[in-house]
N, C-alpha and C positions, 0 to 999 in steps of 0.2 A: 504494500500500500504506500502510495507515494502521499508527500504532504500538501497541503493546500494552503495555499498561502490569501487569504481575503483582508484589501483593504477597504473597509466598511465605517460603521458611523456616520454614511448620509445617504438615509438618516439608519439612526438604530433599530431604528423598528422595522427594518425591509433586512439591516444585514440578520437580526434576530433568526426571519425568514429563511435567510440562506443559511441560515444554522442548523436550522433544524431539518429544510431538505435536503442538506447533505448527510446527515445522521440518518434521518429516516431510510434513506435511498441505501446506504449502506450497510444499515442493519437487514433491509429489504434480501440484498443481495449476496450476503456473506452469513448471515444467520447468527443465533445467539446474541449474544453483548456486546455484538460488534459497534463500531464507532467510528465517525472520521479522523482521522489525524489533521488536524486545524490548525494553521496557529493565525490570528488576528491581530492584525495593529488598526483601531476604532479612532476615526477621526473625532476631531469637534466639530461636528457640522454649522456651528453657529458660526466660527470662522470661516467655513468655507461657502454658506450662504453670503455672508456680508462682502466675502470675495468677488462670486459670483455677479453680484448688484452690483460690485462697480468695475467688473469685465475684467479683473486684473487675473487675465487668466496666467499670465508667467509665474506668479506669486503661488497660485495652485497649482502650476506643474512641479516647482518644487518641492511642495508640503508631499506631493503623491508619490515623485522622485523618490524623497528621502523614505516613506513608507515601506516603497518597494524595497530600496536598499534593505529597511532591517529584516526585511521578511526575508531575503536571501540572508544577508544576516545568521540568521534565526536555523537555517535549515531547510524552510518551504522548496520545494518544488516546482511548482505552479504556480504563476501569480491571477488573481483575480480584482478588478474594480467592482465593488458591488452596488454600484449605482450607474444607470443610463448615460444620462448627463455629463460626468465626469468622462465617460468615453472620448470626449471629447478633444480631451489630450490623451489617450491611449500610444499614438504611437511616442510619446515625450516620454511618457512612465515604461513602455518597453526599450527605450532605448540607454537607459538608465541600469540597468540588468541584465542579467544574462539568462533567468529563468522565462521561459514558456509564458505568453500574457494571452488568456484564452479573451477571446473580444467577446463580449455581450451581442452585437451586432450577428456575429458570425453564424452561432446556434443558434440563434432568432431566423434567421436567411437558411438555414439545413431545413428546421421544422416548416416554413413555409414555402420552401420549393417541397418539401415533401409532400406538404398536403397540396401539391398541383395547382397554388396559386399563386398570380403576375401582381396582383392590387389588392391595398391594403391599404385602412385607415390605420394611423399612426397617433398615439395618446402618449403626454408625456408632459415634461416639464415646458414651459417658452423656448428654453436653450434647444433640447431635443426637440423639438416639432418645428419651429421656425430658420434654426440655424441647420445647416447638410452635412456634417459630419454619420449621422446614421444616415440618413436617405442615400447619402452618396456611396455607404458599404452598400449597401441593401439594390443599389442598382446596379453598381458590378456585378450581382446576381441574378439581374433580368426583373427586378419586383421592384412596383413603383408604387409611392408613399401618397396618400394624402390625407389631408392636415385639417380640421375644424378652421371657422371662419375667424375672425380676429375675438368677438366677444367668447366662442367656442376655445380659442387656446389659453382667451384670460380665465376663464371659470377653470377649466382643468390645473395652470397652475395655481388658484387659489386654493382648489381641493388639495392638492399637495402639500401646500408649505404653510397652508394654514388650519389643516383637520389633520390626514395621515400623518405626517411628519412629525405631529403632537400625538399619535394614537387615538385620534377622532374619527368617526366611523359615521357619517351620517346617511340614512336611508332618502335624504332631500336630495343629496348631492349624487348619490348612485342612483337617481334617475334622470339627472341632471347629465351624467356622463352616458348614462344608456340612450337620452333624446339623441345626443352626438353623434353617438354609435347609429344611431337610425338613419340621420343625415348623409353621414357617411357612405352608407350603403346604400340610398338612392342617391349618390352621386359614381357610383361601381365599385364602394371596394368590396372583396368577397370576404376579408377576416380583419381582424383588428388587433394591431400590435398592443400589448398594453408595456407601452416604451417608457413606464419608469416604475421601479422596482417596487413600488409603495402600493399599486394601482391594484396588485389583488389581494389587498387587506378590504378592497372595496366593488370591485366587478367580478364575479362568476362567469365561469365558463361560460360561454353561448350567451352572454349578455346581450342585450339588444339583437338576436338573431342573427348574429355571424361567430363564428370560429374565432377564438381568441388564443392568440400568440402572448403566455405569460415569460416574460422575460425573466424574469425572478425563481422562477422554478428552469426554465431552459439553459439559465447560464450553472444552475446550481449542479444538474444534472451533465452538464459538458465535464463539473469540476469534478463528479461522482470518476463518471468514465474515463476521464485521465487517471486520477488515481491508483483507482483498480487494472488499469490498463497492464 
């Protein structure tokens, strides 16, 4: 079993997530009291929000830099970003390292060519949905993104950074994201990404009648399979 190295903390309650579906997934497959071998360095996400806001993305390629460093550091194996968004410097924080950086993007793009679809509604932070850093992976793969309307991208990320991200779960707001999902699909997409790691603490599968591409569970399960690999 190889280690896994997750940089997490944005926010905590999504790396939580990838905690436990890596544990589960490997107890699944190995039997008994099995367990992952983990190891975590958890951001402060209040610093890297207040980063975020004022665009200073070098200042957070660094903080992610040095992350990665201790995970190698440390022993990990595998590195992981457990957040959408922060992909955003992905190739900054692989090249900082020399371990393995599984991209969120990438398992997100295997499971929906698998499931035989080109179009997809993409949900996620401002950063993710408006900036192409993911659309731009995800079209090298033949699958093309679309996006809610402007008041559409500001509601999603207000449900992010102002309910999930604090552990608020509201039943107004998951129908507020399923109208989206509606929209979406009478505009063609056949499934909908849910492109930020937080998003199925709040939408269920087949939400809004399409297929849902849970990023949070597909990056966890990339980290399972390496692993064990």
């Amino acid at each position: 079993m190889k280690t896994i190295g997750l940089i997490g903390g944005m926010s905590w309650e999504s790396t939580a997530l990838y905690y436990q579906n890596i544990n589960r997934a490997v107890a699944l497959r190995q039997g008994g009291l099995s367990s992952a071998s983990v190891h975590l360095v958890s951001l402060n996400f209040q610093e890297i929000a207040d980063l975020q806001k004022q665009g200073d993305w070098p200042r957070m390629t660094v903080i992610l830099q040095k992350a990665a460093q201790q995970l190698e550091r440390s022993g990990a194996e595998v590195l992981l970003i457990c957040t959408n968004t922060m992909h955003r410097i992905a190739q900054e924080v692989q090249s900082a390292t020399a371990l393995p950086l599984l991209h969120i993007g990438d398992c997100t793009a295997d499971a929906i060519v698998g499931a035989g679809l080109h179009t997809v509604g993409l949900l996620g932070t401002r950063f993710t949905m408006e900036q192409d850093f993911m659309r731009q992976r995800l079209a090298a793969r033949g699958i093309e993104c679309l996006v809610p309307d402007e008041a559409g991208r500001a509601e999603v990320h207000r449900v992010i950074f102002e309910e999930l991200c604090r552990g608020v779960v509201q039943e107004r707001s998951r129908q507020n994201l399923i109208a989206l999902i509606h929209q979406l699909a009478d505009q063609g997409a056949q499934g909908v990404i849910l492109g930020c790691t937080e998003l199925t603490m709040l939408l269920q599968p087949d939400d809004g009648g399409l297929p849902s591409f849970d990023t949070t569970a597909l990056h966890a399960a990339a980290a399972v399979a390496f692993s064990l690999s």
